[in-house]
ZADOTOR-867646 format. One record per residue (C-alpha): residue number from 1; residue in one letter; x, y, z. Coordinates in steps of 0.25 Angstrom, whole numbers, plus 5000, padded with zeros to 4 digits. Each point is the difference from the previous one (the first is absolute). Last residue first. Layout:
+-----+---------+------+------+------+
! num ! residuo !    u !    v !    w !
+-----+---------+------+------+------+
! NUM !       A !    X !    Y !    Z !
...
+-----+---------+------+------+------+
REM end
This chain:
+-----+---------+------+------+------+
! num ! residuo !    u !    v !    w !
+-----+---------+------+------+------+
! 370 !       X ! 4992 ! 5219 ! 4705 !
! 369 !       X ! 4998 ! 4991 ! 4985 !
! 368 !       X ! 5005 ! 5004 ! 4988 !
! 367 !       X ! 5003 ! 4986 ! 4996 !
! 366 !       X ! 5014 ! 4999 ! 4994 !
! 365 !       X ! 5002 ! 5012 ! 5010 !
! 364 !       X ! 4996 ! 4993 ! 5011 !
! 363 !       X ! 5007 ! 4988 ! 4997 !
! 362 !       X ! 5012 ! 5009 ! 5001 !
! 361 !       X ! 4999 ! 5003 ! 5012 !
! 360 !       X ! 4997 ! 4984 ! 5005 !
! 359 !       X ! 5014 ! 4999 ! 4994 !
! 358 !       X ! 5006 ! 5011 ! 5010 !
! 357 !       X ! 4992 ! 4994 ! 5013 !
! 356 !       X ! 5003 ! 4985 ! 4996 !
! 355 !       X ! 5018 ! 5006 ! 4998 !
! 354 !       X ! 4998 ! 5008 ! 5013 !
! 353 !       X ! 4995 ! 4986 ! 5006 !
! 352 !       X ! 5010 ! 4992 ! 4993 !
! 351 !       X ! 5012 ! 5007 ! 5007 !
! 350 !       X ! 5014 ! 5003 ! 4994 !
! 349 !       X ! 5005 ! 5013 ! 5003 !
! 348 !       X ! 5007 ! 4994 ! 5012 !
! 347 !       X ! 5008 ! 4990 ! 4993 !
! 346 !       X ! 5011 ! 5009 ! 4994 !
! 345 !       X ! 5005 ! 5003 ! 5014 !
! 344 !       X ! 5000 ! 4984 ! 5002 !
! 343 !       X ! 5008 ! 5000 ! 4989 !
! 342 !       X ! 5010 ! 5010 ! 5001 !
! 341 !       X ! 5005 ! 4993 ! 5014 !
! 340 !       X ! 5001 ! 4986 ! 4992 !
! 339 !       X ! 5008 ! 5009 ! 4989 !
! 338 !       X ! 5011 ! 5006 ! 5011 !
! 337 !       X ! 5000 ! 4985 ! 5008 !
! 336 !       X ! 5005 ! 4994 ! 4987 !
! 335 !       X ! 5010 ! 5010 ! 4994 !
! 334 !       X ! 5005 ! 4999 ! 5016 !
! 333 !       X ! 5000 ! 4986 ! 5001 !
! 332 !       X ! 5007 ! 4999 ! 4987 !
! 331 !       X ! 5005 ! 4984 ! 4993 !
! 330 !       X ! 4983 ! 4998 ! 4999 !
! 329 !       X ! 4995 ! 5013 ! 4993 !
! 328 !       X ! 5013 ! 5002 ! 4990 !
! 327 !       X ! 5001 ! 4986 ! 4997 !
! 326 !       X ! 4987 ! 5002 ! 4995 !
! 325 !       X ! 5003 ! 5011 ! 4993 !
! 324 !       X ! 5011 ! 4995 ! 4994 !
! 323 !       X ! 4993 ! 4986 ! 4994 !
! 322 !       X ! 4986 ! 5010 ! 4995 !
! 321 !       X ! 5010 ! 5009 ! 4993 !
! 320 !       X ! 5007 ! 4988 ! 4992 !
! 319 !       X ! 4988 ! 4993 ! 4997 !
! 318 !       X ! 4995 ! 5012 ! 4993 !
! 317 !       X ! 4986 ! 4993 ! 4995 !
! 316 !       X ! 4991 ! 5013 ! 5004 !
! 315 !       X ! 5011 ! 5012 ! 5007 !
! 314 !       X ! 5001 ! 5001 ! 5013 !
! 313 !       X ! 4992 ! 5006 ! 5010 !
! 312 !       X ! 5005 ! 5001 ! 5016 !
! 311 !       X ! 4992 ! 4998 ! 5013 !
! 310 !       X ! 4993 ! 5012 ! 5009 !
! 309 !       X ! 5010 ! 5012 ! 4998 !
! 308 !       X ! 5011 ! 4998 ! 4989 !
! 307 !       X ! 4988 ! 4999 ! 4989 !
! 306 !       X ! 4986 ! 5000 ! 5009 !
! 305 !       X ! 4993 ! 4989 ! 4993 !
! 304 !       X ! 4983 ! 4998 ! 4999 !
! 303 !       X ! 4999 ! 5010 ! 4988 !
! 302 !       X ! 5014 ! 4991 ! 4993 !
! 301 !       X ! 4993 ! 4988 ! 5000 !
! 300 !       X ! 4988 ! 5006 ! 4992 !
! 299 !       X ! 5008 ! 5002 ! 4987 !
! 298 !       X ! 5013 ! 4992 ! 5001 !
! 297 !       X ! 5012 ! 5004 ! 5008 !
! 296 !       X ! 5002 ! 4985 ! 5004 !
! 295 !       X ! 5000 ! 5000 ! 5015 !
! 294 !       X ! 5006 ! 4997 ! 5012 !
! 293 !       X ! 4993 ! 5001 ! 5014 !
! 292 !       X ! 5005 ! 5004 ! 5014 !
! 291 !       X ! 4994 ! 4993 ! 5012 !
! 290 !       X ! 4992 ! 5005 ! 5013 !
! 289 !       X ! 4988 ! 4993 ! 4999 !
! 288 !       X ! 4993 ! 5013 ! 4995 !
! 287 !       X ! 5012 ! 5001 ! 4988 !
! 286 !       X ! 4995 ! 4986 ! 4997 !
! 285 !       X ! 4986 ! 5002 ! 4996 !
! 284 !       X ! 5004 ! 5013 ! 4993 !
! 283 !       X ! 5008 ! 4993 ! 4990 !
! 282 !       X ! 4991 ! 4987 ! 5000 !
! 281 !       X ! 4989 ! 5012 ! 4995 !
! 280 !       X ! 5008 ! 5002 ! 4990 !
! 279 !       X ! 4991 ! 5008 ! 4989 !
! 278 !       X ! 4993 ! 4997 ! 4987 !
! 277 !       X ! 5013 ! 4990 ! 4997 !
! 276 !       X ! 5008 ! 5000 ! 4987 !
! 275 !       X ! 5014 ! 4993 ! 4998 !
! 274 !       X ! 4999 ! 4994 ! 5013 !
! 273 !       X ! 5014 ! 4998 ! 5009 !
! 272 !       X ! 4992 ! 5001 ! 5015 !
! 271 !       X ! 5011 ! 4997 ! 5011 !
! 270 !       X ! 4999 ! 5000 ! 5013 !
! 269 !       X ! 5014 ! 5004 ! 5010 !
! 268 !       X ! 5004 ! 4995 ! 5013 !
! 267 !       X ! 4989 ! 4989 ! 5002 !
! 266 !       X ! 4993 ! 4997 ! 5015 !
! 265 !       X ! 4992 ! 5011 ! 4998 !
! 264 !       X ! 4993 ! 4996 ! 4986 !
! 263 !       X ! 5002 ! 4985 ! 5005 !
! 262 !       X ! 4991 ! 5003 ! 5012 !
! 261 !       X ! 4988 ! 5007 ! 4991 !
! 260 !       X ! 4999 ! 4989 ! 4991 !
! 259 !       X ! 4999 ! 4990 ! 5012 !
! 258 !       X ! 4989 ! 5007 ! 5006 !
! 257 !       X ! 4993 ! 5001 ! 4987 !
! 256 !       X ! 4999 ! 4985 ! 4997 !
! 255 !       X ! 5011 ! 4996 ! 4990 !
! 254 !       X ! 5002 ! 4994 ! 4985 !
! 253 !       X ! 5010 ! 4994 ! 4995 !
! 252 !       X ! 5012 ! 5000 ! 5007 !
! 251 !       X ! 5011 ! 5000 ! 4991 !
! 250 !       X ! 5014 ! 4999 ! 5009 !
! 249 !       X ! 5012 ! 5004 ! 4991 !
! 248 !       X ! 5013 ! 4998 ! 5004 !
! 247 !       X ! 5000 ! 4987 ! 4997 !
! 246 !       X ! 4998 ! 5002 ! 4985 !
! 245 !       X ! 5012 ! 5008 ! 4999 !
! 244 !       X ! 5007 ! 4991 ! 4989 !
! 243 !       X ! 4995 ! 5009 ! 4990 !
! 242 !       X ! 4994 ! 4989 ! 4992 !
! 241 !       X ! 4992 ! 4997 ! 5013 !
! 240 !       X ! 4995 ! 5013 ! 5001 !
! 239 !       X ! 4996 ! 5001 ! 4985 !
! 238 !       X ! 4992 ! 4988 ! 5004 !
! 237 !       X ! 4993 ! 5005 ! 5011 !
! 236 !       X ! 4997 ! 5012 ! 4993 !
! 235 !       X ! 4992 ! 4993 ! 4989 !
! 234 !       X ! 4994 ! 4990 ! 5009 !
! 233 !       X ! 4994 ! 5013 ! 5007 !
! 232 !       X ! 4994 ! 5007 ! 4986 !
! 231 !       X ! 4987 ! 4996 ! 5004 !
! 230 !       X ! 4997 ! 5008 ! 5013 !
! 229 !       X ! 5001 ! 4998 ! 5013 !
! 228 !       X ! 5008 ! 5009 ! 5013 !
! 227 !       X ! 5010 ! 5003 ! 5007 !
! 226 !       X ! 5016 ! 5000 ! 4995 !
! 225 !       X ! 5008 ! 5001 ! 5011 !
! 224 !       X ! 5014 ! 5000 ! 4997 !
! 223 !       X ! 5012 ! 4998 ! 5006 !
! 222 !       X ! 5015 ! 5006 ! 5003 !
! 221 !       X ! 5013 ! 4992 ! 5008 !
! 220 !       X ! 5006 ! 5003 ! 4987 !
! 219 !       X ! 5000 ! 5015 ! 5000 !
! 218 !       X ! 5010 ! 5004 ! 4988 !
! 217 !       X ! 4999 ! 4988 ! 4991 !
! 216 !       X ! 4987 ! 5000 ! 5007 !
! 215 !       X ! 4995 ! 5012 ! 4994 !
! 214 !       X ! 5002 ! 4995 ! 4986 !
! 213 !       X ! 4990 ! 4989 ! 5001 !
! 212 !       X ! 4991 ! 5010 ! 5005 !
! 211 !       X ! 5000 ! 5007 ! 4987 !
! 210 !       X ! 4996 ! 4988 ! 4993 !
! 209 !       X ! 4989 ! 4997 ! 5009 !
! 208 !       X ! 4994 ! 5014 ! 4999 !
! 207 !       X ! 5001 ! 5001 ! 4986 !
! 206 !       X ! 4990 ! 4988 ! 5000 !
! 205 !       X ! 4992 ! 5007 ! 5009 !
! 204 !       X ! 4996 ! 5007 ! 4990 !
! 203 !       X ! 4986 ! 5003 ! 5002 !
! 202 !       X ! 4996 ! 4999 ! 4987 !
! 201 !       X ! 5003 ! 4985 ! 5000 !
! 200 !       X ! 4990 ! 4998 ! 5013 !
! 199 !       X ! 5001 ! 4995 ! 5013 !
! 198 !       X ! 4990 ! 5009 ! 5007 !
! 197 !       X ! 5007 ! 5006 ! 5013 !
! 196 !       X ! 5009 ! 5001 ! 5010 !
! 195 !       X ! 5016 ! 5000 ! 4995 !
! 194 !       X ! 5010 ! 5002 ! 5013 !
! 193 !       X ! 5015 ! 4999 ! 5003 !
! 192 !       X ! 5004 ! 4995 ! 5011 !
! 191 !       X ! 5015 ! 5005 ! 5008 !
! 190 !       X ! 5001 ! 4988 ! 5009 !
! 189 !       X ! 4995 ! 4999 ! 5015 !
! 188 !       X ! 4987 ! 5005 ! 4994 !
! 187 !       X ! 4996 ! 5015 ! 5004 !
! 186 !       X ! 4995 ! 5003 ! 5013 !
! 185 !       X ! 4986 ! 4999 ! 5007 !
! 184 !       X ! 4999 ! 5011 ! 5013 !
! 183 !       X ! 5002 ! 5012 ! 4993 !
! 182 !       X ! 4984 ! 4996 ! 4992 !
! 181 !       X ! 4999 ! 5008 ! 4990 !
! 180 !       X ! 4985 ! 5000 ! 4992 !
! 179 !       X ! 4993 ! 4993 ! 4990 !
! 178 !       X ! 4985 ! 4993 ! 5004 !
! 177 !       X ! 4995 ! 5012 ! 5009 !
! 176 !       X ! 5007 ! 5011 ! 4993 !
! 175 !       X ! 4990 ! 4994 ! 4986 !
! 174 !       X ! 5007 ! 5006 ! 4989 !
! 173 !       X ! 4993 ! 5012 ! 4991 !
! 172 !       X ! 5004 ! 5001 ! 4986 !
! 171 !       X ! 5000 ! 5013 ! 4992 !
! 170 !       X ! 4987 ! 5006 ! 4995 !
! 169 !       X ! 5004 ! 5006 ! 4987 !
! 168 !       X ! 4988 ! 5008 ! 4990 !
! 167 !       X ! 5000 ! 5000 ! 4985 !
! 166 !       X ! 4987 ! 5007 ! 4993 !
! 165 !       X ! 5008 ! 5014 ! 5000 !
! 164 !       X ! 5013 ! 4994 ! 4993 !
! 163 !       X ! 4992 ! 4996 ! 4988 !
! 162 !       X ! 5001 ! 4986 ! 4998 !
! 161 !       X ! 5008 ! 4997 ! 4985 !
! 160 !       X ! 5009 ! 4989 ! 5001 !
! 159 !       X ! 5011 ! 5011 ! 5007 !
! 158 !       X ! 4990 ! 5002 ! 5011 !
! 157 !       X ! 5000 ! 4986 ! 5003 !
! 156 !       X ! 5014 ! 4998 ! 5003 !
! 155 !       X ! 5001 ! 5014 ! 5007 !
! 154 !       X ! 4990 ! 4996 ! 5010 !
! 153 !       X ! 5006 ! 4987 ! 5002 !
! 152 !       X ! 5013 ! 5004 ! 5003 !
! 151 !       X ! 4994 ! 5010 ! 5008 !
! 150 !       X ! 4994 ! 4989 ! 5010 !
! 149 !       X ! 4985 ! 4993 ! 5004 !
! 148 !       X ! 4994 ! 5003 ! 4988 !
! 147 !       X ! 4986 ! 5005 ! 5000 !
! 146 !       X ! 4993 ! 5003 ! 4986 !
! 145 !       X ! 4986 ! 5009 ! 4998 !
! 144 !       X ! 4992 ! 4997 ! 4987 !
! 143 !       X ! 4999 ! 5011 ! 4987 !
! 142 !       X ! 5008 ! 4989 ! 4992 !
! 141 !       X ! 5000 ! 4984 ! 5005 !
! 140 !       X ! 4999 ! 4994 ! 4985 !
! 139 !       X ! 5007 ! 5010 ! 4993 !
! 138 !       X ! 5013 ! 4999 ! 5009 !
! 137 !       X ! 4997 ! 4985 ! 5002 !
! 136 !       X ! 5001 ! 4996 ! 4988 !
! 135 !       X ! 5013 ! 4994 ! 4999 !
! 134 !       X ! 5000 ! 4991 ! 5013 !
! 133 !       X ! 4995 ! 4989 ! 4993 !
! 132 !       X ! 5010 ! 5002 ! 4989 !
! 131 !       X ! 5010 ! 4996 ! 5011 !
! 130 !       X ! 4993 ! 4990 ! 5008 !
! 129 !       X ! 4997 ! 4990 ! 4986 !
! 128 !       X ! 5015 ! 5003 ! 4996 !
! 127 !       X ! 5006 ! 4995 ! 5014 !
! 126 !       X ! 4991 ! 4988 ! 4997 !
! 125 !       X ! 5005 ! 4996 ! 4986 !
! 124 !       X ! 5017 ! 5004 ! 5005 !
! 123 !       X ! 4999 ! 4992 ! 5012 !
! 122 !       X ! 4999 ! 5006 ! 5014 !
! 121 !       X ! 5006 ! 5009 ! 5011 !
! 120 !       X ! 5011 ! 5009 ! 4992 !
! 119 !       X ! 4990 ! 5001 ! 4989 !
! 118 !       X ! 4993 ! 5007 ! 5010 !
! 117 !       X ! 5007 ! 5012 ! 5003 !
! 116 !       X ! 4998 ! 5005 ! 4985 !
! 115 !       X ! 4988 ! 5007 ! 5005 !
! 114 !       X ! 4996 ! 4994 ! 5014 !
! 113 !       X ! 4992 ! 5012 ! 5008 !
! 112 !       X ! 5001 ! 5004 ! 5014 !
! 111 !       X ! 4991 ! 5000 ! 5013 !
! 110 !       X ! 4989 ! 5006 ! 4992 !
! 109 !       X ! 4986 ! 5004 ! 5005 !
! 108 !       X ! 4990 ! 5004 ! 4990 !
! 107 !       X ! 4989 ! 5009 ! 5007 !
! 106 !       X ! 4987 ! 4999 ! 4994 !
! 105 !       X ! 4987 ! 5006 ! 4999 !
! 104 !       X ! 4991 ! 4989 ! 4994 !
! 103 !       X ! 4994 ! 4998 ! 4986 !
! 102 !       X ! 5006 ! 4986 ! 4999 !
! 101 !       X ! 5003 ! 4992 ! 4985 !
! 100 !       X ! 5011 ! 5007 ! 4993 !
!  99 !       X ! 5003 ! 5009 ! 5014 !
!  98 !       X ! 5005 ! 4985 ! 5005 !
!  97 !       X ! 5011 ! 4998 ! 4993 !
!  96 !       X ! 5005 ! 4989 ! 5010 !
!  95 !       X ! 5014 ! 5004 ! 4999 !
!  94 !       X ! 5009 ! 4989 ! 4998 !
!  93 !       X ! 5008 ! 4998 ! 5013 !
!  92 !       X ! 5003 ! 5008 ! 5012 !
!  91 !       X ! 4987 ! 5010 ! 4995 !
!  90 !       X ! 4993 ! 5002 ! 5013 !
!  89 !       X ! 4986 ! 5006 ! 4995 !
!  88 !       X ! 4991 ! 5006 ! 5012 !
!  87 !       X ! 4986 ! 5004 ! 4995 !
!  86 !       X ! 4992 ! 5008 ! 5006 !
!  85 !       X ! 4986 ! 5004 ! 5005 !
!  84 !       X ! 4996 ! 4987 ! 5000 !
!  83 !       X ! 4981 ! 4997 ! 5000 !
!  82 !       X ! 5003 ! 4985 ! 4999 !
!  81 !       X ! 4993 ! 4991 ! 4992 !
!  80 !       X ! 5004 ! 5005 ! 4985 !
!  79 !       X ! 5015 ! 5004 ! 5005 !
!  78 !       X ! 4999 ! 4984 ! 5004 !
!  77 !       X ! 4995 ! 4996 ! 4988 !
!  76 !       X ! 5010 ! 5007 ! 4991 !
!  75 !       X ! 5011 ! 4996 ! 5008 !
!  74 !       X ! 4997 ! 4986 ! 4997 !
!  73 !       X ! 4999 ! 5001 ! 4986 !
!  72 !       X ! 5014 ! 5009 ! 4998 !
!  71 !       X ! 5007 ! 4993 ! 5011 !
!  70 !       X ! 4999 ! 4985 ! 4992 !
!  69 !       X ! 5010 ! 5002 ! 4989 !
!  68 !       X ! 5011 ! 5006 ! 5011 !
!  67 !       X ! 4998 ! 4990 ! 5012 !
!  66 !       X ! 5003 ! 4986 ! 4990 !
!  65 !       X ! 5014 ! 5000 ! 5002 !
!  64 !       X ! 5001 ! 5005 ! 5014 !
!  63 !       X ! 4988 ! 4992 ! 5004 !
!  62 !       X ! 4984 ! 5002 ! 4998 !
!  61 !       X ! 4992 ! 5007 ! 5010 !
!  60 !       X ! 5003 ! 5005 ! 5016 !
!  59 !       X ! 4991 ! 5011 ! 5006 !
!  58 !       X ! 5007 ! 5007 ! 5012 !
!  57 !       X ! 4990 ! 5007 ! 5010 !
!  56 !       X ! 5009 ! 5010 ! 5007 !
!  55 !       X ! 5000 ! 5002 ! 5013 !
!  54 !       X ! 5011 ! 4994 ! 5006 !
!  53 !       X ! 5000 ! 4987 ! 4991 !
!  52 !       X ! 4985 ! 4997 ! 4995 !
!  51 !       X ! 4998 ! 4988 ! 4991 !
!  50 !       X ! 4994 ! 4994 ! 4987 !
!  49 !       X ! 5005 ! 4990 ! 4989 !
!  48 !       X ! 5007 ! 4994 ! 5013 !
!  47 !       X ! 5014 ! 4995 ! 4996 !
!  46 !       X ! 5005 ! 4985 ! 4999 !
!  45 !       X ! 5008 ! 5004 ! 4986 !
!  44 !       X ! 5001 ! 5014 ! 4996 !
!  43 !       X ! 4988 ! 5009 ! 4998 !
!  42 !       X ! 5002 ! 5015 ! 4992 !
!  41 !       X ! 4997 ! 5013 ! 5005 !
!  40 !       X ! 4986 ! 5008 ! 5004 !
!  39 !       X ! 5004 ! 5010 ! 5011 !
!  38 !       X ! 4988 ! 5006 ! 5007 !
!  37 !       X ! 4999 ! 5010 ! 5008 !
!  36 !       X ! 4991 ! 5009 ! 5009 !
!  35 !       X ! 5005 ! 5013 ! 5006 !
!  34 !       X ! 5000 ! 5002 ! 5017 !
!  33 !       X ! 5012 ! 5005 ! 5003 !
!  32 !       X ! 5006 ! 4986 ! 5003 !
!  31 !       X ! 4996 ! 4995 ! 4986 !
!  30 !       X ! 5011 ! 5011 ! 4996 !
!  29 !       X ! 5010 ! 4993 ! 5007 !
!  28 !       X ! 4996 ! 4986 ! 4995 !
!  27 !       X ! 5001 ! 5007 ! 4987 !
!  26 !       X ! 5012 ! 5005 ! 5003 !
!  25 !       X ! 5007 ! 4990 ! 5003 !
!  24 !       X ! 4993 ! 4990 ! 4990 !
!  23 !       X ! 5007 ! 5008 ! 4989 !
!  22 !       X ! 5014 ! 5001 ! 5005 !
!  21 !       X ! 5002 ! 4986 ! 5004 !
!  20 !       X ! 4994 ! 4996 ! 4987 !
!  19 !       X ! 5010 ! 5007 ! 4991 !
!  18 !       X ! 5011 ! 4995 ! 5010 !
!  17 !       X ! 5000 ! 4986 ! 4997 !
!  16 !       X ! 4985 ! 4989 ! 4998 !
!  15 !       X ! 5005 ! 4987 ! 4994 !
!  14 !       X ! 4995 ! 4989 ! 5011 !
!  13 !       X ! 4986 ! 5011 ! 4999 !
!  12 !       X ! 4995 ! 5003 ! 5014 !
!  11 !       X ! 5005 ! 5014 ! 4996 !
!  10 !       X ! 4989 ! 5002 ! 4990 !
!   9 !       X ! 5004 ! 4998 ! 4983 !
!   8 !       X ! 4998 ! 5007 ! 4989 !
!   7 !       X ! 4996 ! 5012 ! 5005 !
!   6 !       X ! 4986 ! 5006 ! 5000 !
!   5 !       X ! 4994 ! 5010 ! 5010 !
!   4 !       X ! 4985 ! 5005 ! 5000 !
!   3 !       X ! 4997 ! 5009 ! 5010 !
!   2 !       X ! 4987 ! 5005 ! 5006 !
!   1 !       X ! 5003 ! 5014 ! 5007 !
+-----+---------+------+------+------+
REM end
């Protein structure tokens, strides 16, 4: 097949996160089987208009504010100078609306949707401008195929109007390579507890911090890794600093690969707080080093957490329940070994190769092609 592929951004992108990781891993996948793809995105400062990562051919145009307004013409041409069979349609952000404009099959891909969950991100005006955007989607997009990558998803779409049959779930894979358990590495000298990820509003960290300051009134020899970049970081630092806890806190910005793996086993538990995710890929990630996970019990969080078995799930913006189960993690070897054990069981379902081979399925269908 000749595939077309369009996200907002590529992984080369400073602000690409787990919606990227998931598309370009199976697409570099399904190169590998021997399909053509292109993945048309937006450009940031310094990049090539034009590359080729792993065998895709990546075509970079316009900017994250600008990417939107300009796909429509662009894409035209291209679909016009290429002989596609297929159109991949990541919707992470606005959705692209491309059926108003594209006579292509198409597969509409959807990590998750914002809804309301983005006025918890940015100012009321642009939160607006997102929200009635996302609107039409149900009439825009019907009679195509949707691929989410969890239940929470599924059943978040199906409620706006897809039909359960045109909706289809390819979990997660996680690279065994890059995150696994190493026996030999332990655990900080102190009980560390761990945020990796985008530094964002909606991720709630936020709660995380005010929790945490009530988990050293019982653990005070505790600290925190929080890793990553993001805008809202000035914001944390100083709620940190007005909750006197600001040297228990080490914000390191951003990290190479090798050192995001060693603090997801290095660290006794890792937190993900969002109030809405697509999946956790951060959960998983950390369950293969070896390291249970805590999470809001919010839609998508909750597909990539085992309750009682592979981490705990607390309830969205309970400070209180986020503090005791933390406390309950770090002050308990046993509670700690039992999940960490859980997790690495949990792991093995998890394989980006079964999760290219089940999405390249579903591209056959989308195309009846054999």
């Amino acid at each position: 097949m000749n595939i077309l592929a369009l996200n907002w951004q590529d992984l080369t992108n400073p602000m690409a996160g787990g919606a990227e990781v998931h598309l370009e891993e199976l697409l570099k996948r399904i190169v590998g089987k021997g399909h053509e793809v292109t993945l048309f995105c937006s450009g940031y400062d310094g990049c090539l208009p034009e590359e080729t990562i792993d065998g895709i051919r990546i075509i970079r145009r316009g900017n994250r504010y600008s990417f939107n307004w300009i796909a429509p013409r662009a894409l035209r041409r291209l679909v016009k100078e290429n002989n596609y069979d297929v159109l991949v349609e990541d919707i992470n952000k606005i959705p692209f609306y491309t059926p108003l404009y594209l006579k292509l099959p198409t597969l509409v891909v959807v990590p998750h949707l914002f809804s309301t969950t983005v006025f918890r991100e940015i100012n009321a005006l642009l939160g607006l401008y997102i929200y009635f955007f996302e609107k039409p989607l149900v009439m825009v997009y019907r009679g195509r195929k949707f691929n989410v990558i969890s239940e929470s998803t599924a059943d978040d779409i199906a409620r706006r109007g897809i039909p359960e049959s045109d909706i289809s779930v390819v979990h997660c894979g996680i690279d065994n390579e890059v995150y696994n358990f190493d026996a030999s590495i332990r655990k900080f000298d102190k009980p560390t507890v761990l945020y990796l990820g985008r530094i964002k509003k909606y991720k709630a960290i936020q709660h995380l911090i005010t929790a945490f300051e009530k988990v050293l009134r019982d653990i005070p020899e505790a600290e925190m890794k929080i890793v990553g970049t993001g805008d809202y970081v000035p914001k944390l630092m100083n709620l940190a600093g007005k909750l006197k806890i600001r040297n228990k806190i080490d914000f390191t910005g951003f990290v190479s690969q090798e050192d995001k793996v060693r603090y997801l086993r290095k660290s006794h538990v890792a937190v993900y707080p969002s109030s809405k995710e697509g999946w956790g890929l951060t959960n998983v990630e950390a369950n293969a080093c070896g390291t249970a996970v805590i999470a809001a019990n919010s839609p998508g969080l909750r597909d990539s957490v085992l309750n009682d078995r592979t981490g705990f799930l607390y309830e969205f913006g309970n400070i209180d329940q986020l503090a005791e189960k933390l406390v309950n993690i770090l002050r308990d070897d046993d509670t700690r070994s039992r999940l960490e054990k859980g997790g690495l069981e949990w792991v093995k379902k998890f394989d980006w190769d079964d999760a290219a081979d089940k999405f390249l399925e579903v591209l056959k269908k989308v195309t009846a092609k054999d």
